[in-house]
VOBA-1610 file (N, C-alpha, C; in pm, whole numbers, padded with zeros to 5 digits, always signed):
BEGIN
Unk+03297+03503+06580Unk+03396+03396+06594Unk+03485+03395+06471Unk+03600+03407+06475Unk+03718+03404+06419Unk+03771+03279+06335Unk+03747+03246+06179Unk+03833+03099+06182Unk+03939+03098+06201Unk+03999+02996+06262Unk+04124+02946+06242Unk+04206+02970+06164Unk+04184+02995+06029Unk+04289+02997+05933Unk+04280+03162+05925Unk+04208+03219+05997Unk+04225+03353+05955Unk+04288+03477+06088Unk+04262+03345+06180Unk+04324+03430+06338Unk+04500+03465+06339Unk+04575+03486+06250Unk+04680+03524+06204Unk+04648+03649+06119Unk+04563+03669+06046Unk+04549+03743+05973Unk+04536+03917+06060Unk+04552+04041+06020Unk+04529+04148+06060Unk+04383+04181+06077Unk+04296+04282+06089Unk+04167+04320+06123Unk+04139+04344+05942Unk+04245+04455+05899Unk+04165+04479+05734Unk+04181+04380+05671Unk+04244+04258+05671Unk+04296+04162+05627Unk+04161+04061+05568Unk+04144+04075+05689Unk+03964+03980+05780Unk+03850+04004+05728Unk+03884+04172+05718Unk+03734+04191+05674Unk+03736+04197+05509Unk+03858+04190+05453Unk+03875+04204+05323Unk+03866+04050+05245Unk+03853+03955+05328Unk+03864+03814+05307Unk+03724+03809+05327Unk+03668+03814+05424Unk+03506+03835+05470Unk+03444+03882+05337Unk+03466+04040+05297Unk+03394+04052+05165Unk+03438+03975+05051Unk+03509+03925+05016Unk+03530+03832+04946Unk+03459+03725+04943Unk+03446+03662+05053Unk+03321+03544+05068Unk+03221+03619+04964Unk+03174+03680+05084Unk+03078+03742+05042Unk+02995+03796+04912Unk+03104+03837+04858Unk+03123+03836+04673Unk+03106+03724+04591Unk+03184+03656+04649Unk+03159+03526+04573Unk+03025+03413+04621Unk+02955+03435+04713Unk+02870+03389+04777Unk+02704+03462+04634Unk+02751+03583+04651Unk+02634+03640+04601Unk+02609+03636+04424Unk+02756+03610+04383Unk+02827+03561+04217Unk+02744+03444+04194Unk+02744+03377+04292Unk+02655+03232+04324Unk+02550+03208+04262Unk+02512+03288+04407Unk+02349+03285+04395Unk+02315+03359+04288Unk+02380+03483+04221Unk+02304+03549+04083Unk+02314+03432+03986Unk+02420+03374+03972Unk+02420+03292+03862Unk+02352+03147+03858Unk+02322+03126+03986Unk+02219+02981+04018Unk+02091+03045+04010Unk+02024+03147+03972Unk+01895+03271+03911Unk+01910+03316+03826Unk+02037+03358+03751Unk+01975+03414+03602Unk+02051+03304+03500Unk+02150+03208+03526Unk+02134+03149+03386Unk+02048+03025+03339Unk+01990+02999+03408Unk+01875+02886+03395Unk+01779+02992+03340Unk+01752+03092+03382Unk+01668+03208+03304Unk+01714+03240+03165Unk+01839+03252+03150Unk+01871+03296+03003Unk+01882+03170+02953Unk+01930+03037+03006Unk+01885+02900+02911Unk+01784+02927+02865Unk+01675+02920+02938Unk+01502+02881+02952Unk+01434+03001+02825Unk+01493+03101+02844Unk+01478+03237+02710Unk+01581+03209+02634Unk+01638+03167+02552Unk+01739+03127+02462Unk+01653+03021+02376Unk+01655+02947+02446Unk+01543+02797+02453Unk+01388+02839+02357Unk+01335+02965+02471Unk+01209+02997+02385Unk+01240+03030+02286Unk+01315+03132+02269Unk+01342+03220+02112Unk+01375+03137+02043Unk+01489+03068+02066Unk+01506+02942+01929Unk+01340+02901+01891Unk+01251+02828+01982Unk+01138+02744+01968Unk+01044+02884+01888Unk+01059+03014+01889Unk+00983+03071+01847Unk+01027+03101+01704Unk+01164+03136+01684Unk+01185+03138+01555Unk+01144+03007+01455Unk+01169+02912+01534Unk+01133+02804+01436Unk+00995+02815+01433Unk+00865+02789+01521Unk+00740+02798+01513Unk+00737+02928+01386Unk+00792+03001+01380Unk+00796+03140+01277Unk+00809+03103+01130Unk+00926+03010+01121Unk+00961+02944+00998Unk+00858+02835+00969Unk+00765+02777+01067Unk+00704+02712+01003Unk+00599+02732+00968Unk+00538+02809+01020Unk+00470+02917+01004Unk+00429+02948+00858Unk+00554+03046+00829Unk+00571+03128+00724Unk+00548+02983+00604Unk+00630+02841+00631Unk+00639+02748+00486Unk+00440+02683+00506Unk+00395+02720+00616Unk+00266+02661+00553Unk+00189+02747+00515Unk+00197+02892+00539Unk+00103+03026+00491Unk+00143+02966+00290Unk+00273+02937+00317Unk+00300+02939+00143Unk+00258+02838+00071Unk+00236+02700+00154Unk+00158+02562+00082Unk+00044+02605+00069Unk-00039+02665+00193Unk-00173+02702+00204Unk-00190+02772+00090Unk-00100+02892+00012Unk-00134+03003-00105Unk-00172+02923-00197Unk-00088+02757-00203Unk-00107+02682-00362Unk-00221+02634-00343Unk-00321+02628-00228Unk-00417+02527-00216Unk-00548+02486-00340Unk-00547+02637-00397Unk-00647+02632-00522Unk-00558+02648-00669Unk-00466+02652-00681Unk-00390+02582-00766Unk-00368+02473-00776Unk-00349+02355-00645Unk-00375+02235-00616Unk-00517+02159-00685Unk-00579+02211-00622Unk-00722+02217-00619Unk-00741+02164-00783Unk-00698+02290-00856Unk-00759+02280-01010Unk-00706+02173-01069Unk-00561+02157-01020Unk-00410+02070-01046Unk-00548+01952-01031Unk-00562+01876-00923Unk-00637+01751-00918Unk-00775+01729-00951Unk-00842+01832-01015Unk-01006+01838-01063Unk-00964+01809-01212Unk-00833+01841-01260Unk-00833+01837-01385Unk-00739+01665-01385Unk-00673+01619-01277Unk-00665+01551-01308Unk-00795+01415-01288Unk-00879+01447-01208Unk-01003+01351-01219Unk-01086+01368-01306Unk-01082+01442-01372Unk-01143+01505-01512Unk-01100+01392-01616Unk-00976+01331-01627Unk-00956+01247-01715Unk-00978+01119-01680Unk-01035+01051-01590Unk-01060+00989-01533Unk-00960+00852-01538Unk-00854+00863-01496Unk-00773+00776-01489Unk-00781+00612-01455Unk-00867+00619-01331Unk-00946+00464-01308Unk-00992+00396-01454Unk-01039+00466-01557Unk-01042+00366-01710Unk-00939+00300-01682Unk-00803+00342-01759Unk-00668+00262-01747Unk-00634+00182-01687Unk-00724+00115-01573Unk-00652+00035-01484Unk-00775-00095-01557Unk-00740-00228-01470Unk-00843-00318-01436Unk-00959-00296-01428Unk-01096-00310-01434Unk-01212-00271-01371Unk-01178-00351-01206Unk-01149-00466-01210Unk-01145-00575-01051Unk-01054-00544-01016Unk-01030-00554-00837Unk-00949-00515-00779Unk-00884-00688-00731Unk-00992-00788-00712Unk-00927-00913-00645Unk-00860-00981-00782Unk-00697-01045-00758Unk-00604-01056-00839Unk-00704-01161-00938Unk-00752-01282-00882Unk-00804-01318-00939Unk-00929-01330-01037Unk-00996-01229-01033Unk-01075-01171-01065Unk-01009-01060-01214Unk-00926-01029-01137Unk-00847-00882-01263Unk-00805-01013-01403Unk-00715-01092-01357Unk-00649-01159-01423Unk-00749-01252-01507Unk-00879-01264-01529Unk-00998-01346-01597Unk-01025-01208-01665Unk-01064-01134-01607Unk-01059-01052-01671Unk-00948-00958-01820Unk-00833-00957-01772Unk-00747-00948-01860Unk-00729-01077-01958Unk-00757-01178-01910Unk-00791-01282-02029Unk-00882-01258-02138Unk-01002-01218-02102Unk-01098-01222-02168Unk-01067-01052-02263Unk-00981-00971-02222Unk-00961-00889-02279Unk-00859-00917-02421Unk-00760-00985-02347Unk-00654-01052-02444Unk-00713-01120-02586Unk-00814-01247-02528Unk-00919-01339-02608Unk-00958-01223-02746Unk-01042-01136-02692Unk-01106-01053-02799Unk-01057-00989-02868Unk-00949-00936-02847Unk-00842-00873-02935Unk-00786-01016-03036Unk-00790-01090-02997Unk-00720-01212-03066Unk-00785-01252-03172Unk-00897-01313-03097Unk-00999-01391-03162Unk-01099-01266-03272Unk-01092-01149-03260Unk-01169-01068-03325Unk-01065-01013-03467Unk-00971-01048-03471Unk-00861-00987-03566Unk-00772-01173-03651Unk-00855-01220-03619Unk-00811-01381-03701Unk-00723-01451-03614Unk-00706-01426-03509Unk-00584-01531-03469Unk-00686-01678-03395Unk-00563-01749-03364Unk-00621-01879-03312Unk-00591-01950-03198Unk-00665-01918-03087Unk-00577-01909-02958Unk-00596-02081-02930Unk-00458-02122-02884Unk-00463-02251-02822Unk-00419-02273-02657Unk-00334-02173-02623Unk-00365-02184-02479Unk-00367-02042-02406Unk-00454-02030-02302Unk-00399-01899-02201Unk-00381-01922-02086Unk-00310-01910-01969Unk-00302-01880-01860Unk-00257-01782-01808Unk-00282-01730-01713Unk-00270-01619-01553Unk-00091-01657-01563Unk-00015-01566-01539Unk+00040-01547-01505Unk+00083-01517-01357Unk+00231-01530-01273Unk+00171-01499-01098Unk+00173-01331-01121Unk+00076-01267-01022Unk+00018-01106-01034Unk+00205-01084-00940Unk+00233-00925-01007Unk+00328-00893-00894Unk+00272-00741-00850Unk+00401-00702-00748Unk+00324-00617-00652Unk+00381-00507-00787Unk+00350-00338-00786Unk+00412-00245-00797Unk+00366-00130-00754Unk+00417-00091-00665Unk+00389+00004-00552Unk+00208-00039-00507Unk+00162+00067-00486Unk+00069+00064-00441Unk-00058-00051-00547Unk+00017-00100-00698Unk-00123-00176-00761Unk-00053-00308-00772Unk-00122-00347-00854Unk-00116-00511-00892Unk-00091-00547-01029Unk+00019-00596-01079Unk+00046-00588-01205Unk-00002-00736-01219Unk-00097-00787-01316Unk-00125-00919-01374Unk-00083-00918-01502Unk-00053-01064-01504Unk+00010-01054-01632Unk-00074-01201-01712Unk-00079-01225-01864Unk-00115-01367-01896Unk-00040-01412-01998Unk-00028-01529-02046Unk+00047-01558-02155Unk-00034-01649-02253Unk-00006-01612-02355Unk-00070-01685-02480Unk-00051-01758-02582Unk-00086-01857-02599Unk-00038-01931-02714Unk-00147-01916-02853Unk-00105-01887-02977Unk-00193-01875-03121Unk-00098-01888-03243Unk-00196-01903-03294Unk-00190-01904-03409Unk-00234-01805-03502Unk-00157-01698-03556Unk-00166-01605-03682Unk-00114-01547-03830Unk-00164-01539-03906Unk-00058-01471-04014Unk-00026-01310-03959Unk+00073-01299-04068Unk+00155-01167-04036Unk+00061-01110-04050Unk-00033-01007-04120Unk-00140-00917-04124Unk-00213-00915-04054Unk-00287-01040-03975Unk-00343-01058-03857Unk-00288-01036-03718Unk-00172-01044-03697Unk-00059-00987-03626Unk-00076-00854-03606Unk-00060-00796-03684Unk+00003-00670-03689Unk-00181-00627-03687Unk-00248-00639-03662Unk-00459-00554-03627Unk-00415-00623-03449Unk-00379-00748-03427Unk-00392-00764-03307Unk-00290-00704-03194Unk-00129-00646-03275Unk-00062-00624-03169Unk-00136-00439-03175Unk-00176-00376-03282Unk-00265-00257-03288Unk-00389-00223-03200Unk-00461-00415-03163Unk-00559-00380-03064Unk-00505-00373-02953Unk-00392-00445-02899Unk-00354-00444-02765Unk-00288-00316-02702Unk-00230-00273-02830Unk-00206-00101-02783Unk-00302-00012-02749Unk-00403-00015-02871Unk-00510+00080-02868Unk-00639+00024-02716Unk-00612-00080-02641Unk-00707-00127-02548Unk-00727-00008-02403Unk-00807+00000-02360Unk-00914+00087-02221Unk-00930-00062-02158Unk-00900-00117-02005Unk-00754-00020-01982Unk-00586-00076-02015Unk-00488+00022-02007Unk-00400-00051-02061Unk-00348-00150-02047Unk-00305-00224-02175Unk-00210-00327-02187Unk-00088-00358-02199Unk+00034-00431-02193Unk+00166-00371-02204Unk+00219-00525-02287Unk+00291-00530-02372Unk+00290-00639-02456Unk+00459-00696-02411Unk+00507-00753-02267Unk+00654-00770-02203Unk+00698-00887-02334Unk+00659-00979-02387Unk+00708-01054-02422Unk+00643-01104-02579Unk+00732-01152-02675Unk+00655-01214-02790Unk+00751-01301-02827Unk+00683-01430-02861Unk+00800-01519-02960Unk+00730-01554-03069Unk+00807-01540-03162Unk+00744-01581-03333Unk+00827-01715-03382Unk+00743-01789-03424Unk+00819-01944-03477Unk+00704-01938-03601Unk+00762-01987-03731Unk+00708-02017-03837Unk+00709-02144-03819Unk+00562-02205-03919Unk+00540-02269-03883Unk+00519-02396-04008Unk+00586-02347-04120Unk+00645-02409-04230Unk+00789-02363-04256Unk+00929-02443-04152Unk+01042-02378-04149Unk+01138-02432-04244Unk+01083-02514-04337Unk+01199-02572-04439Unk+01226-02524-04540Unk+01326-02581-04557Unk+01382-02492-04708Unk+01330-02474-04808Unk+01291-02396-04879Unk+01215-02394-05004Unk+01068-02408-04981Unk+01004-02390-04918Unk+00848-02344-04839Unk+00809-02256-04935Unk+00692-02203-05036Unk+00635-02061-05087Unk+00494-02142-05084Unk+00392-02027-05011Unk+00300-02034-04938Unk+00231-02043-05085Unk+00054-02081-05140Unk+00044-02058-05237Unk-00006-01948-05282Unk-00031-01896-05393Unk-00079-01788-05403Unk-00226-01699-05340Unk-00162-01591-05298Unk-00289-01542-05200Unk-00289-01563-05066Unk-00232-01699-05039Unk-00234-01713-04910Unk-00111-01678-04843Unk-00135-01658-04677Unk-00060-01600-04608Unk-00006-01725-04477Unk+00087-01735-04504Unk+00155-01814-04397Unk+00138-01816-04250Unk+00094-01918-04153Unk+00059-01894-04049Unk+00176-01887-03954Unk+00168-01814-03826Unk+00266-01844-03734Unk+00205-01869-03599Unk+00325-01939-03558Unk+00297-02014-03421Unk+00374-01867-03293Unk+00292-01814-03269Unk+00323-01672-03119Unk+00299-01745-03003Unk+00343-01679-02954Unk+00341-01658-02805Unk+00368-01557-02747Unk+00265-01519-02658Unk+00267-01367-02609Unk+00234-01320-02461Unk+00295-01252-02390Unk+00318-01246-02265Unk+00244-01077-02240Unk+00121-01072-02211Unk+00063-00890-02149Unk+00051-00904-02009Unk+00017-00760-01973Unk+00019-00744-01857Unk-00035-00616-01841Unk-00160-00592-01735Unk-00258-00529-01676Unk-00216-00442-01517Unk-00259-00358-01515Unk-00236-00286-01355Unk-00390-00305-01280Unk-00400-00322-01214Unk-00519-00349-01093Unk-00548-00255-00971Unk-00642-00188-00971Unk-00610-00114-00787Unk-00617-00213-00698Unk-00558-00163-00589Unk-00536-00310-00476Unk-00672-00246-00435Unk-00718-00410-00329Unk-00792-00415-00272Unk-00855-00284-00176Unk-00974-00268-00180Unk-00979-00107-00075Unk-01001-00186+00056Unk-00941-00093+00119Unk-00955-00142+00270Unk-01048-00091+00338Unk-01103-00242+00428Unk-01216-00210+00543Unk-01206-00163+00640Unk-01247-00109+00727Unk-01239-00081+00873Unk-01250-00200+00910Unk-01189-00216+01072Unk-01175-00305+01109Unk-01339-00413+01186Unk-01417-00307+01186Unk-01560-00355+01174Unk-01638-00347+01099Unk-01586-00311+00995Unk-01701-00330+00853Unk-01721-00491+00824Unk-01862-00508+00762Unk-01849-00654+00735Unk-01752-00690+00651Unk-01683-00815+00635Unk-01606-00871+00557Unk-01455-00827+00578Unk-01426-00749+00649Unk-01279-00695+00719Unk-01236-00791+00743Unk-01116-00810+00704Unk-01016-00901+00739Unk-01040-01029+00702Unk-01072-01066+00558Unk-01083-01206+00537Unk-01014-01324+00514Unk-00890-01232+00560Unk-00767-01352+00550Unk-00725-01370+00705Unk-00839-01317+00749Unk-00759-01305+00927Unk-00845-01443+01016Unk-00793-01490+01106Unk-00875-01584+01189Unk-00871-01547+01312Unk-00984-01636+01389Unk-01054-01594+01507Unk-01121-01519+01463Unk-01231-01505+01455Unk-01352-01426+01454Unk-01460-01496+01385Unk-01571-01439+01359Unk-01719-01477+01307Unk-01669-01438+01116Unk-01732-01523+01077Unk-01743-01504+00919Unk-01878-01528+00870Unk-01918-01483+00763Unk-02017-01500+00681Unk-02023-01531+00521Unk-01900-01539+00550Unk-01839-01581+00406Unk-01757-01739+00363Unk-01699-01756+00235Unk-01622-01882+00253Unk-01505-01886+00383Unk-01522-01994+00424Unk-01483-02044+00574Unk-01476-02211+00597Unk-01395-02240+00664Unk-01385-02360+00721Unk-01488-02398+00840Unk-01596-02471+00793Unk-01723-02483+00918Unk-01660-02508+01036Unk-01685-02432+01158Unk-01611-02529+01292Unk-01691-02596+01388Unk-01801-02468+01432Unk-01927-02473+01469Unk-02064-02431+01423Unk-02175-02468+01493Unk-02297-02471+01490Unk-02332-02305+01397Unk-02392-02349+01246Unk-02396-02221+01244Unk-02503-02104+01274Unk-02481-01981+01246Unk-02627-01899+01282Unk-02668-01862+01200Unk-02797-01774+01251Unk-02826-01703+01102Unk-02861-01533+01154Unk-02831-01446+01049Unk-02865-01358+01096Unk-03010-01296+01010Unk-03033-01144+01035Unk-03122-01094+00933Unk-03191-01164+00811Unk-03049-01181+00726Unk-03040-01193+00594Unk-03049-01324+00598Unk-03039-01428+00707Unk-03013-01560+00725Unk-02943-01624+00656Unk-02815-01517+00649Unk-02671-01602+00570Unk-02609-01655+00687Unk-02531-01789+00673Unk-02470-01860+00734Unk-02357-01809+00818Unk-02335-01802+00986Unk-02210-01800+01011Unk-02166-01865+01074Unk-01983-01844+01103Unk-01954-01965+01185Unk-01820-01863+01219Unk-01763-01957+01305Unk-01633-01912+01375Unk-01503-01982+01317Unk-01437-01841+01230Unk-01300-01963+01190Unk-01204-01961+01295Unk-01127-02083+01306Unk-01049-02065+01416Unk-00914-02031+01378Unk-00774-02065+01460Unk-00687-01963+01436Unk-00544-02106+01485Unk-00643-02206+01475Unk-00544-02332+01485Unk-00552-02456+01369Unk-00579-02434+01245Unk-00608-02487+01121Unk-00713-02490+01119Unk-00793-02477+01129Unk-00937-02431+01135Unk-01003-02599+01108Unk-00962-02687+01197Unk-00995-02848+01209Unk-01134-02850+01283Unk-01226-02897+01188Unk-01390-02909+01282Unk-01383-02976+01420Unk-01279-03104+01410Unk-01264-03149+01507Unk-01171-03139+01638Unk-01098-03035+01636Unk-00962-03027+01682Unk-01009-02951+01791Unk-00927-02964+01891Unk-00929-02905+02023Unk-00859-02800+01990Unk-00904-02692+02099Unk-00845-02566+02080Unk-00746-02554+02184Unk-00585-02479+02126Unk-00502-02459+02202Unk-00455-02441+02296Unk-00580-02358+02376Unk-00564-02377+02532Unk-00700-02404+02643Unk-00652-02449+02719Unk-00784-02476+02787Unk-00895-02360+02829Unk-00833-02239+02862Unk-00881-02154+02909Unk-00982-02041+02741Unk-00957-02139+02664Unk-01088-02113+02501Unk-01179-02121+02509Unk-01259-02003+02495Unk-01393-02050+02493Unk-01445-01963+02359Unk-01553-02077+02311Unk-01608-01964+02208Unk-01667-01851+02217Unk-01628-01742+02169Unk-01681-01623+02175Unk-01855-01602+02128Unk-01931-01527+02191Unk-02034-01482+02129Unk-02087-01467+02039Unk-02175-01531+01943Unk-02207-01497+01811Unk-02273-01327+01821Unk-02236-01236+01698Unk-02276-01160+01700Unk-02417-01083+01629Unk-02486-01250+01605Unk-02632-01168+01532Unk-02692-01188+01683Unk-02641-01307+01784Unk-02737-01314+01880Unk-02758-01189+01960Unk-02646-01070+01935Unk-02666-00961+02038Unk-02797-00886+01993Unk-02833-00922+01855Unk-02976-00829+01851Unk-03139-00891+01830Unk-03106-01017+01855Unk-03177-01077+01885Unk-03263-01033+02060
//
């Protein structure tokens, strides 16, 4: 059957239009089969050269691994944990750095009249505490105590000092031998490791978290248990933790104590 648009046409005309289809029919179909093929291989080779390159940059980290190795044996060799806090809880570090401050003070003549904690701040991964001090020293006594705070395990960092004499009038000469006192004030500061973290089922995980069983300081809500050790627990709740207070939704119920499961 003849189309229409071609029943004008001659016989070689026809069949020369015919192969033409035809040509272009089969242009088609090669190219709806091989370039999704040469995408799809284009595609791999890229993905292989790169797998190649990455390859090759970890064969070369892997070469440093015992250069690494020695790199961090030598640095635990010096044992860096001295330098810090011994305590990791802020409050805890910061009594501590008091009592470090105190002895340097009090062991080199000075005369402490007040200390407090300073607020701890973050820096990166530790805890910088800081305290401030009020004393009383002469210059020579000064100068053994700002010597201990340098020379202290672990370190100390001395951010702040104010010096006020403490005979400031005119014509003041101390008497002979003696050494004039001064009124300091002094601002150190300590690094801390942060807290190590629990798994989320280790005992004592999450003690700033509510809803759940505690065995520790807690707001009583309910009846408590006992386990093994027959330390006290209870359930803090997660709505002010009110002994008396109804819980937020009706559908609350208290959860399971968990010494009763081995009971």
């Amino acid at each position: 059957m003849t189309p229409a648009f071609a029943e004008g046409m001659s016989p070689a005309r026809q069949r020369l239009l015919a192969l033409g289809i035809l040509l272009i029919l089969l242009v088609a179909v090669v190219g709806a089969l091989v370039v999704p093929v040469f995408l799809l291989h284009r595609h791999y080779d890229r993905s292989i050269d790169d797998l190649g390159d990455k390859l090759v940059r970890y064969r070369r980290v892997a070469a440093q691994a015992p250069e690494l190795r020695t790199a961090l044996d030598a640095v635990r060799a010096r044992e860096g944990r001295k330098f810090y806090l011994h305590n990791t809880a802020v409050n805890l570090a910061g009594a501590e750095l008091q009592e470090t401050v105190k002895a340097a003070i009090e062991n080199n003549g000075g005369r402490i009249t007040t200390s407090q904690n300073t607020a701890a701040r973050d820096d990166g991964r530790f805890k910088q505490v800081g305290v401030n001090v009020q004393f009383f020293a002469t210059t020579p006594a000064l100068q053994k105590i700002l010597a201990a705070v340098e020379t202290q395990q672990p370190y100390l960092v001395v951010d702040n000092i104010a010096i006020r004499p403490l005979n400031a009038f005119r014509g003041f000469r101390p008497g002979p031998g003696q050494e004039p006192e001064l009124n300091l004030q002094l601002d150190v500061s300590a690094w801390a490791y942060p807290d190590p973290v629990k798994p989320p089922g280790a005992p004592g995980a999450g003690a700033k978290s509510c809803g759940e069983w505690r065995c520790n300081r807690s707001i009583r809500v309910s009846a408590p248990g006992s386990c093994g050790s027959r330390r006290s627990c209870w359930w803090r709740s997660c709505w002010g933790g009110r002994p008396t207070g109804a819980a937020p939704s009706s559908a609350f119920r208290w959860p399971t104590h968990p010494c009763s499961r081995s009971r």
